[in-house]
C-alpha positions as CSV (number, residue, x, y, z in Angstrom):
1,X,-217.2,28.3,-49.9
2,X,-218.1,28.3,-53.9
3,X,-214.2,26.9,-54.0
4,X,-214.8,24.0,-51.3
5,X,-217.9,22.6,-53.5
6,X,-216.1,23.1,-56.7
7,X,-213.2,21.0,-55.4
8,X,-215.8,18.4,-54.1
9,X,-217.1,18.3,-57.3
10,X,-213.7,18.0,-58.7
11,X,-213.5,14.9,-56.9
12,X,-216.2,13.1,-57.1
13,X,-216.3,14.0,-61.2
14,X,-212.5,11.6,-61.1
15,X,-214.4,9.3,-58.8
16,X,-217.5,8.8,-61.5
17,X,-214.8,8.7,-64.5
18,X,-212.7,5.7,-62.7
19,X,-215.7,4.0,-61.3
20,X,-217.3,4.1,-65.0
21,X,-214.0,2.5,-66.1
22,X,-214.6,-0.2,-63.5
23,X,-217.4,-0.7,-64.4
24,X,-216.5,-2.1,-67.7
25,X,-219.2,-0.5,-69.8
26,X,-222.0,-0.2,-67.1
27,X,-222.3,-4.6,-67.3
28,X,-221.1,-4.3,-63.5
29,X,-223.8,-3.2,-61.3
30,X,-222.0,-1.9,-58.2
31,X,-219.5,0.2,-59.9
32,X,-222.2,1.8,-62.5
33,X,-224.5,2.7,-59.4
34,X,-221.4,4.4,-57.4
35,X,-220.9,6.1,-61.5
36,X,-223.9,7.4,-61.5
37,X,-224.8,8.8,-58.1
38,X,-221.5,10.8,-58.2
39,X,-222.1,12.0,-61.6
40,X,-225.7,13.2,-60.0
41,X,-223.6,14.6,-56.9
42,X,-221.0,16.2,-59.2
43,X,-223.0,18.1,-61.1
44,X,-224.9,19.3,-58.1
45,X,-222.5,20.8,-56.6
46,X,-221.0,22.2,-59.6
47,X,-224.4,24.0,-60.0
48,X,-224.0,25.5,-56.6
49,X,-220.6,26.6,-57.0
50,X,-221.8,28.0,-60.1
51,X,-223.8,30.2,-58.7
52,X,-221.0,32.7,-57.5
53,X,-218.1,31.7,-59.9
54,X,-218.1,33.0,-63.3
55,X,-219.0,29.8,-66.2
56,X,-215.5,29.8,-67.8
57,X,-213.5,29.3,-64.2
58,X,-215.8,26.7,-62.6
59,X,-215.9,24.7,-65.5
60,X,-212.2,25.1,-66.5
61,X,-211.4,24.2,-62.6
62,X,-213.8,21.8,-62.4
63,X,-212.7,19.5,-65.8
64,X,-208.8,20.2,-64.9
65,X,-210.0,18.5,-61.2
66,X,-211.2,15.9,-63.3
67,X,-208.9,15.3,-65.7
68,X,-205.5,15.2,-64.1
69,X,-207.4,13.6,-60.8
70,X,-208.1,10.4,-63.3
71,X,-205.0,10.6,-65.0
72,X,-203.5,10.3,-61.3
73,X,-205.9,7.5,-60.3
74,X,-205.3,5.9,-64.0
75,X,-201.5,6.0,-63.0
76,X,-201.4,4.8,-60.0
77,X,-204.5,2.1,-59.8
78,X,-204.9,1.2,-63.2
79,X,-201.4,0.7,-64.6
80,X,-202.1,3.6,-67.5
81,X,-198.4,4.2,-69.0
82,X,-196.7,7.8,-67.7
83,X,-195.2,8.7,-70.5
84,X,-193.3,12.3,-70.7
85,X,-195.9,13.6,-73.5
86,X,-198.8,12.4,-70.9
87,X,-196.8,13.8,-67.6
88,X,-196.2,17.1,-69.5
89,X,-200.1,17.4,-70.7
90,X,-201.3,17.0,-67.3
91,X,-198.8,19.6,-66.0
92,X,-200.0,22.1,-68.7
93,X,-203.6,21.6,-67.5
94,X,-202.6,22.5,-63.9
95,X,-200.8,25.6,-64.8
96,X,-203.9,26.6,-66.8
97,X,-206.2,26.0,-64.1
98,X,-203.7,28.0,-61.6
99,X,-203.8,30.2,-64.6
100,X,-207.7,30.6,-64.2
101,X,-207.9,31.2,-60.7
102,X,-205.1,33.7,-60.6
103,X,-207.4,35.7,-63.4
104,X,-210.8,35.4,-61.9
């Protein structure tokens, strides 16, 4: 179960980061509010799936969710540019985070 909120937290921490982008510095009111609430929501559950997983593999799970989830969404929604350097970066954050869970 810890894994199940920590994913859910996971996606709602890429859902915050690309609504804050949308919300083009906070001057848009209905993408900050969605920002903000899963920010609130993210952290939640990341406190609760915190409370059986060690720090260092929650957060490192957690941020890699994160991280390559917007640099997905940022791909694919937003036009970002998917260079090899970029493509390769996210890769290297996967295998780290597989790397994680295969040590905790």
């Amino acid at each position: 179960m810890p894994y199940v909120l920590l994913l859910l937290a996971g996606l709602l921490e890429v859902l915050w980061a690309s609504t804050m982008k949308l919300s083009e510095g906070f001057t848009r009111p209905v993408p900050a509010l969605i920002t903000l609430v899963a920010m609130v929501a993210s952290f939640g559950l990341l406190a609760a799936a915190m409370r059986s997983l060690p720090l260092g593999t929650a957060y490192a799970i957690w941020t890699g969710i994160g991280a390559v989830g917007a640099f997905i969404v940022g791909l694919v929604f937003l036009g970002d540019p998917a260079t090899l350097p970029r493509v390769v970066a996210a890769g290297l954050i996967v295998a780290g985070i597989v790397l994680m869970k295969l040590a905790g």
